[in-house]
N, C-alpha and C positions, 0 to 999 in steps of 0.2 A: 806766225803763219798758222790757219786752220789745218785739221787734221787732213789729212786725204787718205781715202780706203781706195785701196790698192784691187783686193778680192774680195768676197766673200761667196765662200760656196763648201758644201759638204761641210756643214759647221764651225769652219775656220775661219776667221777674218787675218787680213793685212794690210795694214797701214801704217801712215809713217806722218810722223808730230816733228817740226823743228826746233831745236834748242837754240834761241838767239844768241849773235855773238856778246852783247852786251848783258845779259841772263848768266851765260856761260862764264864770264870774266869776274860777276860779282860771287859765281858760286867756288872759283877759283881761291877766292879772296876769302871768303867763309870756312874752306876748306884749308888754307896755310892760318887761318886763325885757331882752328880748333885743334890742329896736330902741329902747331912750330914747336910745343913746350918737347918732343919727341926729340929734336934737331938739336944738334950741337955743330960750331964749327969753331977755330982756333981763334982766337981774339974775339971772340963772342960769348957770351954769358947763356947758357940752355935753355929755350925757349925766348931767346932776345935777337935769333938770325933774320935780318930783316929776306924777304919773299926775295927779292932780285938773287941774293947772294947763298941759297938755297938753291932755286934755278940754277943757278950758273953750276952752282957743285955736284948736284946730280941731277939735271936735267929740266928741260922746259918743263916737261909733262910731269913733271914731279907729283900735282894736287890733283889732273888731270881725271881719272880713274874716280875718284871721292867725287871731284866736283860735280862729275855727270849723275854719279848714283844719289847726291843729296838734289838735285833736278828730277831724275824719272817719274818717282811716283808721283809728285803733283801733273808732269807732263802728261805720263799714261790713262791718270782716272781725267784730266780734262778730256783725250782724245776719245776714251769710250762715252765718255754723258755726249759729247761733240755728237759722236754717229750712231749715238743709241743703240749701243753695243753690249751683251749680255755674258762676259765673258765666264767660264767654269774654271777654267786655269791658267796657273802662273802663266805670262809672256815671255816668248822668247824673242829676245832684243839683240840686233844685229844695228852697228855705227859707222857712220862713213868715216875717213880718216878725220882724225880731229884736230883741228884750230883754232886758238883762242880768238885769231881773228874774223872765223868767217864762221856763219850760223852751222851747226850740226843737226844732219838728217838721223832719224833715229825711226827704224824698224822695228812693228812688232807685229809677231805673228801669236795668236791665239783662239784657244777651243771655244767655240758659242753654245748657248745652250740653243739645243734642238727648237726648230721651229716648226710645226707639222700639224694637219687637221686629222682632229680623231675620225676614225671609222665607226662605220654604220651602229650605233649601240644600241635598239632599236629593240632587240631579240636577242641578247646576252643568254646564252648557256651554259651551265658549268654544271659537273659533280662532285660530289662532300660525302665524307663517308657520315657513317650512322653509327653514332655514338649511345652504346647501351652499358648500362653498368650493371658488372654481371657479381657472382657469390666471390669468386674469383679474386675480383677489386677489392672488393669489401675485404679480404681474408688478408691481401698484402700490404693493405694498409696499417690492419694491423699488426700484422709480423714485423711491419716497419717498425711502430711503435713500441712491440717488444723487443726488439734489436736496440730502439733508444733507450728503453730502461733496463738493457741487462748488468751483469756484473759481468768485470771482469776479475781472472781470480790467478793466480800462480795453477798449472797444470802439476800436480803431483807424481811424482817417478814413472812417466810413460811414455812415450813415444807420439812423437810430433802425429798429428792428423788432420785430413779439410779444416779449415774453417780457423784450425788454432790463430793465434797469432804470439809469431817468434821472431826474435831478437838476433841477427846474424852477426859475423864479420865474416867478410868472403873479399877475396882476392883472384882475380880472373886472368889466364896467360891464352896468351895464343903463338902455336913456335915457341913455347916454353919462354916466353917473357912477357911482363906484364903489362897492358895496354892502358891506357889513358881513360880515367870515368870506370873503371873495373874494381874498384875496390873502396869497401866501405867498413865502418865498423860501428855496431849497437845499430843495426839498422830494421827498421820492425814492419814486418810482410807476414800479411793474411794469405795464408795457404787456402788456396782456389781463386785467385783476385785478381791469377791472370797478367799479371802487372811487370812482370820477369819474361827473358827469354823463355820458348814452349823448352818444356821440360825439364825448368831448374826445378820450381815448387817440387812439382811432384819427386822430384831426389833428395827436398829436404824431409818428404813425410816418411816416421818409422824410424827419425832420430832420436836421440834424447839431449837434453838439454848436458851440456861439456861435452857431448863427441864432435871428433875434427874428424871431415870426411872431404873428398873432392866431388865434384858435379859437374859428370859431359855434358855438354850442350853442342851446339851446333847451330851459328847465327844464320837468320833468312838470308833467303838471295835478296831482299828485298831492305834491306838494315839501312839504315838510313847515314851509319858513320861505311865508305865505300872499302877502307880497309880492312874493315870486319867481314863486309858480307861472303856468306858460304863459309865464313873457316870455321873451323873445331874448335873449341876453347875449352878450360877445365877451368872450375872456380874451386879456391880450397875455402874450405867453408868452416863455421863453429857457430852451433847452435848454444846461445848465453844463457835463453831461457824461454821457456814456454807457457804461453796463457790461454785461457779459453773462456768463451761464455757460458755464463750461465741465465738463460733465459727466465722470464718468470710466468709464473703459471698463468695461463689465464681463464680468469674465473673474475666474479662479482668483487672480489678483493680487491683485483689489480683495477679492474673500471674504476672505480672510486677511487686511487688513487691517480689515474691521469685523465678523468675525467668530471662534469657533473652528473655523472647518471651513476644509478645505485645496481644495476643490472646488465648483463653482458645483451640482450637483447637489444636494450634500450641503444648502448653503446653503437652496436650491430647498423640500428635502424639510423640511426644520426649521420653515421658514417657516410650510409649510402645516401641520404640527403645529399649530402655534402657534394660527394662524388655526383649525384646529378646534375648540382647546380656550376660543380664545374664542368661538368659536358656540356650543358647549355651556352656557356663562355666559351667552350672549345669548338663547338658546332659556328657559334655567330662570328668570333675571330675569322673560322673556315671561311664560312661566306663570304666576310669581307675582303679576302685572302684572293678567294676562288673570281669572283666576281671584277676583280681589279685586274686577273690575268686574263680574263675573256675579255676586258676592253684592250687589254694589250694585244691580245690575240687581232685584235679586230682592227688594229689601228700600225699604220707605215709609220716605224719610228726608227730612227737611224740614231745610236748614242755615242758620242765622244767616247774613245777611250779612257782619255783623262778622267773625267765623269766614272767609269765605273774601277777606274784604278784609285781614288780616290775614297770612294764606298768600302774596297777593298782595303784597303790604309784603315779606316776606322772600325770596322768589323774585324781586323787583326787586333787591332787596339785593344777592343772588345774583350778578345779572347785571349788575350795575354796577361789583362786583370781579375779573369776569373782562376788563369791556371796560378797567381800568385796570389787568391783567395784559400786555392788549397796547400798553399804553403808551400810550394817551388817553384820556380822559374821555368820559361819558355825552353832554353837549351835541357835540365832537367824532363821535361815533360817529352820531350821530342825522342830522348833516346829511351824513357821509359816505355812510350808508344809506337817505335822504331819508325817515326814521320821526322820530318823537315819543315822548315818554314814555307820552303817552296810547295809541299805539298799541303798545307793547312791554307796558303794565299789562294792554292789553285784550287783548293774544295770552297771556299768562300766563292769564288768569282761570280758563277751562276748565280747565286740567290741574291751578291752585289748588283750582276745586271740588271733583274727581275725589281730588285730594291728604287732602282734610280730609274727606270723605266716606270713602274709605279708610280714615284712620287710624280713624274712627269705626267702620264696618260691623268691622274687625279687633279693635279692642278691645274691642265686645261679642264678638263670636266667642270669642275667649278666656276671657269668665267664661262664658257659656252652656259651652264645652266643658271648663271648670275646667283648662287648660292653666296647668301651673305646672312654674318653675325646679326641675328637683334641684340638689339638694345637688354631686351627683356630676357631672353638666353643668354646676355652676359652677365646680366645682374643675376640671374640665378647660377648660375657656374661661379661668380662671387663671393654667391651669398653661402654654397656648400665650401669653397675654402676657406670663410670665415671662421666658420664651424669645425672644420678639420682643426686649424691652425690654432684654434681658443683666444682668437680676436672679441674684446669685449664690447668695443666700438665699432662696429658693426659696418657701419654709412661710414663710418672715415675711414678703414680698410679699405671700402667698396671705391671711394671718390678718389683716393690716392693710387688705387692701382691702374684706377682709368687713367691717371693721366700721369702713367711713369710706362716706359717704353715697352714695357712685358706684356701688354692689354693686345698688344699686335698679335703676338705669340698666342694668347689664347683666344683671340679670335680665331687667326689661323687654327687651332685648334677646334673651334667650335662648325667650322666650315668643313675641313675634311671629316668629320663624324658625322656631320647633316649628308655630305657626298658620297661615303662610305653608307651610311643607313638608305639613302635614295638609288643607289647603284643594286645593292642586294635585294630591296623593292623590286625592284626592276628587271632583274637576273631570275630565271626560268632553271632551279636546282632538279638534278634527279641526284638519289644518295644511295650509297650503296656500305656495304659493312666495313666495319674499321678493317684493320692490321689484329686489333688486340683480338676481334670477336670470330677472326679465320683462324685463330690458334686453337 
């Protein structure tokens, strides 16, 4: 039986696909073929129970449950091609009582993607700030640079200070016993880094390296473990050993060694190239940024939750591989930063909404403006991965990527940058000064 849609309204569809009874009885049979080796019963040899005498031992409905779920998915993708149906998320599936005798009705409800005409974009407005590269920039670049080539050295008979970095073991009570995640040993914290409850660092500087000392603290209201928060706690501490940087000079000596240039000027002058050419990136990214939320601005879109819970899912993802770039784990990072998962999903949302609203208001944009891949833009976006990748055959990279499924991809690819570059054409900026240049 053809599918029947039930509703559709406010992004949802519902509809219901019939499972035949004679569909339903062969998947029955598929299903006591793939799990009978599981069954054993008493004058039978394990996995030799013939299907009646299974049935009869524990129940009609025994393959029941299997049989319907190796049916669904062919069922569910015939009924959406059926009613040309765009669905963003899993179905929820609801079943009349089941019979091997009699066909089964089979319910589903699920999220569509937004259908909606963009607003007037005619007269797009947006503001960008105004990215200038100041002595400033240039100076912390380099300071960065000399922070990558310092030494580090053993601190000699003194007392802990900013910036050192020491080696602890510390042990943490609150109500005079010790709590869970409070205690570590050889563990090594840059004084001023911030990275500790307020006000531990500062009680380990003006120690020396062997002294055992305690450290009050006093957890936020705001601590993300809830049995902690507000209370008093003491940490008994032991500083193992203290290091410190030694910077290196900078002058024409060190140029020459982390660079090609023979002169700190020189160096100076490259830098801030550098730095403009990435403002120019930072500036065009903006616009394209700016100019995609004034079509949103401009345009009635209503987004599935699912849709933006789902953004939210991967931009977690996102961010749970960068914090195990820096060498600890998600729970680790959360009480270092005294957040929660809940509050890192709930600082995502927004710019997930923003994200999939985006990609929406662009990919109408596109057919409304019939922006399509040439030919000839594909062969040149081609012809530059050839060249990245150190393809030697040239044309047969180029001929094989055409016609292996990825060609779609970077079409799509070459079409949002024609839409994005025609969108910023089109967008009317006024700019005004960064964050960095009101400092």
């Amino acid at each position: 039986m053809s599918a029947v849609l039930l509703s559709k309204e406010k992004n949802q569809a519902v509809f219901t696909s019939d499972i035949p009874a004679k569909d339903f009885e062969n998947a029955i049979e598929e299903s006591y073929k793939k799990n009978r080796s599981q069954f054993s019963l008493k004058g039978f040899r394990k996995g030799k129970v013939p299907r009646k005498m299974l049935e009869m031992a524990y129940g009609e409905g025994l393959f029941y449950e299997d049989a319907v779920n190796l049916l669904l998915p062919d069922l569910y993708e015939k009924a959406i091609e059926e009613l040309e149906l765009q669905p963003v998320s899993q179905p929820e599936i609801d079943l009349d009582d089941i019979s091997k005798d009699n066909d089964i009705t089979v319910k589903f409800t699920v999220d569509l993607k937004p259908e909606f005409e963009l607003g007037d974009y005619s007269n797009l407005t947006a503001t960008v700030d105004e990215y200038k590269v100041t002595d400033s920039d240039v100076d912390m670049k380099i300071n960065h640079e000399l922070e990558s080539n310092a030494r580090i050295q053993e601190a000699e008979d003194r007392e802990a200070k900013q910036n050192d970095i020491v080696s602890i073991n510390f042990k943490g009570f609150v109500d005079d016993q010790p709590f869970e995640g409070g205690e570590a040993e050889d563990y090594e914290l840059t004084l001023g880094s911030n990275t500790f409850i307020p006000g531990f660092e500062d009680q380990i500087i003006g120690h020396k390296a062997g002294e055992e000392f305690d450290v009050n603290v006093k957890f936020p209201e705001d601590y993300h473990e809830a049995s902690l928060k507000g209370k008093d706690a003491k940490f008994e501490c032991k500083i193992n050993s203290i290091k410190e940087k030694i910077m290196p000079e900078l002058d024409d000596e060190f140029v020459k060694d982390v660079s090609e240039f023979d002169t700190l000027d020189e160096y100076k002058k490259d830098i801030k190239e550098h730095l403009e050419k990435d403002n120019e990136q930072r500036l065009l990214v903006d616009k394209q940024n700016k100019s995609v939320e004034a079509l949103i601005e401009a345009t009635e879109l209503d987004v599935p939750k699912s849709m933006i819970d789902h953004e939210v899912d991967h931009q977690f993802n996102d961010f749970a591989r960068r914090v195990q770039q820096m060498g600890i784990n998600t729970d680790q990072y959360f009480q270092i930063t005294n957040t929660s998962e809940e509050d890192v999903r709930n600082e995502l949302r927004a710019n997930a909404e923003l994200k999939v609203k985006g990609d929406l208001v662009l990919e109408k944009y596109i057919e409304v403006e019939k922006i399509e891949a040439t030919d000839e833009e594909l062969d040149e976006k081609l012809q530059e991965f050839a060249k990245i990748y150190g393809k030697d055959d040239e044309e047969k990279f180029i001929n094989e990527f055409k016609n292996s499924p990825n060609v779609e991809y970077l079409k799509e690819d070459i079409r949002r940058k024609k839409a994005l570059d025609k969108l910023v054409e089109n967008t009317k900026f006024e700019t005004k000064k960064s964050e960095d240049d009101n400092k």
